[in-house]
N, C-alpha and C positions, 0 to 999 in steps of 0.2 A: 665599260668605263669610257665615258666622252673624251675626246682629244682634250690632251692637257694643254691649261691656259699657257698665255705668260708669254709664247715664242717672240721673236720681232724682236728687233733694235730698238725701240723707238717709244717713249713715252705717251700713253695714248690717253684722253681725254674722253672719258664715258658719255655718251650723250642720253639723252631722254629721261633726266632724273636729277632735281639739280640738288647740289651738294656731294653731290659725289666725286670724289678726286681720281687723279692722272693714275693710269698702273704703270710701274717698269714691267723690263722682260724679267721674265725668272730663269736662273745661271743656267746651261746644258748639264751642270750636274745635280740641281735639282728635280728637274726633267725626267733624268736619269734613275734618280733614289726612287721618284714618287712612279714610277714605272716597273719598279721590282714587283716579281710573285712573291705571294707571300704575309707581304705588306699593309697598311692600313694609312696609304694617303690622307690626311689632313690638314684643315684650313681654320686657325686658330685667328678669331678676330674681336680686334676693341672697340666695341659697340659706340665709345663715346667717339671714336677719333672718325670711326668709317659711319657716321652718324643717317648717315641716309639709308644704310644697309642694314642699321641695326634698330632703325624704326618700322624697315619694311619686315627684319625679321620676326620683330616681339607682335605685328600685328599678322604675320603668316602662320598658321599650326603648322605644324610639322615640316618647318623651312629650315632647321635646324637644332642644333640640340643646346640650349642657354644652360650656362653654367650658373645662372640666379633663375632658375625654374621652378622656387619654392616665393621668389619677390615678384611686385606686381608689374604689369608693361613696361612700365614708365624706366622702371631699372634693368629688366630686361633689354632695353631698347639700348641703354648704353655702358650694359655690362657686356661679359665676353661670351663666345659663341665659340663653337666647335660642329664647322659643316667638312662634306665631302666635297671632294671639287666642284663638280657639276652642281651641288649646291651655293658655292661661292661664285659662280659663273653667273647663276641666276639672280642676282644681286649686283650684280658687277662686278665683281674682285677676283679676276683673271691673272693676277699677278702679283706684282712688290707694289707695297702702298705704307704709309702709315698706319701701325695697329694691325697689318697682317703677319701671320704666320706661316711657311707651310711644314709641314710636319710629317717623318715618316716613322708610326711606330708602330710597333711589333701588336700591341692590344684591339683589340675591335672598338669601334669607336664612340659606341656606349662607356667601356668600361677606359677608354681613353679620355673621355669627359669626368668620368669619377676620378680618375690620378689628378687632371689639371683642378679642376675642380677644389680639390682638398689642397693645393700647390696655392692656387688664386686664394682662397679665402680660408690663408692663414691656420691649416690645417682644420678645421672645424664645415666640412660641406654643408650646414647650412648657419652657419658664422654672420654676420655681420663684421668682419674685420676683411679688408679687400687690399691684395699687391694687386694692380694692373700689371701682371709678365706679360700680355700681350702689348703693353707700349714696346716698343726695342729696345727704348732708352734704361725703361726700369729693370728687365731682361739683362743688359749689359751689366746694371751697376748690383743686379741682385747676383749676376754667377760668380764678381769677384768680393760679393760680400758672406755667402754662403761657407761654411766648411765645407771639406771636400766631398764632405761624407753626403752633405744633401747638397752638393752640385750634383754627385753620382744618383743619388734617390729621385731626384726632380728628373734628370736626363733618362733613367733608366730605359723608361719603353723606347726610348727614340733612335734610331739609325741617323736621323739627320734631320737637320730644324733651320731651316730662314726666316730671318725675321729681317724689317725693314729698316735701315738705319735712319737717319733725322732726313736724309734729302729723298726719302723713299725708293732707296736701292736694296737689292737682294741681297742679306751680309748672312753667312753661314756663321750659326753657333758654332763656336770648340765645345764638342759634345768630351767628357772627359770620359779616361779609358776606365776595362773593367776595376773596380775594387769592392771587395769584401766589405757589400754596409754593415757599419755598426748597430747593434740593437736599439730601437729606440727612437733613430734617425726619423726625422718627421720636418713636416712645415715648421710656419712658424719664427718670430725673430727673438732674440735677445734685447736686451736695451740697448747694448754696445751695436748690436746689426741696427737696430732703426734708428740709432744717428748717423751712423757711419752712411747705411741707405738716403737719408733725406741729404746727408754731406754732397753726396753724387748730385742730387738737382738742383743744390744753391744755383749754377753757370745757367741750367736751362731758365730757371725761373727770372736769374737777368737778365738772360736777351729776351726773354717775355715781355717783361716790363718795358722795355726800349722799342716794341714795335711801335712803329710809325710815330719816332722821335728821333730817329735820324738814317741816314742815307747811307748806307753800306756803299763802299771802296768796288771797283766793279771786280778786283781781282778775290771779294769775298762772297761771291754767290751763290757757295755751295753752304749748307746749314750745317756741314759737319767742318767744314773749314772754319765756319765762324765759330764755332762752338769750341773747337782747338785754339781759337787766339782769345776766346776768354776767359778760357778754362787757367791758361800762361796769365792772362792782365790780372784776372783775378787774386790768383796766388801771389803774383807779385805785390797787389795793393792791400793783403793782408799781412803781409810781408813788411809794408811800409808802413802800416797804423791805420789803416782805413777799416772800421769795423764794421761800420754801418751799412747794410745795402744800397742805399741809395748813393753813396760815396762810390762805391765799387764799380755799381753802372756805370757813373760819369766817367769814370778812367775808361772801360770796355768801350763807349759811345764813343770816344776819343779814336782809341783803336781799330774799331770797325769802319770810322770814317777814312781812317789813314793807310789802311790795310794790311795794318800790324802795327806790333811796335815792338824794339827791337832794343832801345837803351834800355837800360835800369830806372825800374819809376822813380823812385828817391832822384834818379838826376835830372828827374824834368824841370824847368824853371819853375811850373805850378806849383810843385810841392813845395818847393821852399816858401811859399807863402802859406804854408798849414793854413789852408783853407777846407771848410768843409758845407755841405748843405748846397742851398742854390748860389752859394759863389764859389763853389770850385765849380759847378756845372756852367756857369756862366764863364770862368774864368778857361774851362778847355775850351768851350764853344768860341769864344774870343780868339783867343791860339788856333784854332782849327781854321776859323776865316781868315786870318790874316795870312797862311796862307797858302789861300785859295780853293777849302776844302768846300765842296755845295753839300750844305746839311740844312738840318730842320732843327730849330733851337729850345722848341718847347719839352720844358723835362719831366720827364714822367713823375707821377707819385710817389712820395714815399713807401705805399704800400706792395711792397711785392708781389703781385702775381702768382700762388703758387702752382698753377698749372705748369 
């Protein structure tokens, strides 16, 4: 087995390939996990997000093992993959990234592709119905959407799972303890799971919409910080009657520029003008200069973004 990636303090910038993003280090205990006898080290990745690694992988034979090995390139390319380290090295992805995994489980990692496999696409392995778990984001909001019974099912082969949170840090799943699966337990959602699931990315899909419409607070530079101040503006402006996504941005826009916000929205002076559409957005961005905040005024679409 090749020295395992990831070591270093220091966020490192891949050269010789462009499109390819910064890797963090990976933690001394997953180092550790993926260092055990025994074990079946794993590098679980989202073709779409690590896009340069997952073009080079659909046009490599045998550079990895694609969990859409029945779909053609093109969805290969930005569907998920399931390599050994030294395969993810060869690619560049030595480390924590967006859309990487690392993974230690108990199965061989043919038959570790058939478990995620049937997990990704909705219990049905050659399905057309697709969860990206290898985003973090979806990963997080699927293990607290999940009954216990298939958080246990999904985590079963695993001793230990990093995935990378929104700023491309190593965050360790809570892998949950043993329990007696119930029969039956499988992929798969509810109706009640796929709203509650899509409920999770309304926040991501508004600061989507908001890129490069306004100028983040410098004390908000981390993605998982901003993401916590609008996950709060958000609730609070549905809280106050604001339905509409694009209403909701404009408070968050507000907030991201300020670097928080900390009154009660109903007590802003804006509200009390029930304003909605491009005059409340016009009506924060007014407020935010005066003062003194440096922003960028043009407001996004009404259309939300929903990557």
């Amino acid at each position: 087995m090749p020295a395992l990636p990831g070591h270093g303090g220091h966020a490192r910038q891949r050269g010789g390939q462009s499109g390819r993003r910064c890797m963090n280090p990976l933690p001394p205990a997953c180092h550790a996990a993926l260092a055990n006898h025994g074990v079946t080290p794993c590098v679980l990745v989202d073709g779409a997000m690590q896009h340069a690694a997952g073009v080079r992988l659909a046009r490599t034979p045998g550079a990895g093992l694609s969990l859409f090995d029945d779909l053609p390139e093109e969805a290969q390319a930005l569907g998920p993959w399931l390599l050994s380290p030294a395969q993810a090295q060869a690619v560049g992805l030595d480390g924590s990234g967006p859309g990487v995994n690392w993974l230690v489980s108990a199965l061989a990692r043919p038959d570790a592709a058939d478990h995620l496999r049937h997990w990704l696409r909705d219990g049905h392995p050659r399905g057309l119905h697709y969860t990206r778990l290898a985003d973090g984001r979806v990963l997080r909001a699927a293990m607290s959407v999940w009954t216990p019974a298939q958080r246990a099912a999904f985590c079963a082969p695993c001793s230990g799972w990093w995935m990378a949170d929104r700023d491309g840090n190593a965050l360790a799943l809570a892998l949950p303890g043993p329990l007696t699966l119930e029969p039956g337990t499988t992929a798969g959602w509810t109706d009640a799971q796929r709203e509650a699931l899509a409920e999770h990315s309304v926040v991501d899909q508004l600061l989507h919409s908001l890129k490069g419409h306004v100028r983040y607070a410098a004390s908000l530079t981390s993605r998982e910080r901003r993401h916590a101040v609008a996950t709060q503006v958000q609730r609070a402006a549905v809280t106050a009657g604001y339905v509409e996504a694009p209403d909701q941005a404009s408070w968050i826009a507000f907030a991201l520029m300020a670097g928080g916000y900390s009154m009660p929205l109903d007590g802003h002076p804006v509200h009390a003008l029930a304003l909605r559409g491009d005059a409340l957005w016009s009506a924060l961005m007014d407020g935010a200069a005066d003062v003194g905040l440096d922003l960028r005024t043009a407001r996004p679409p009404d259309d939300v973004d929903e990557r």
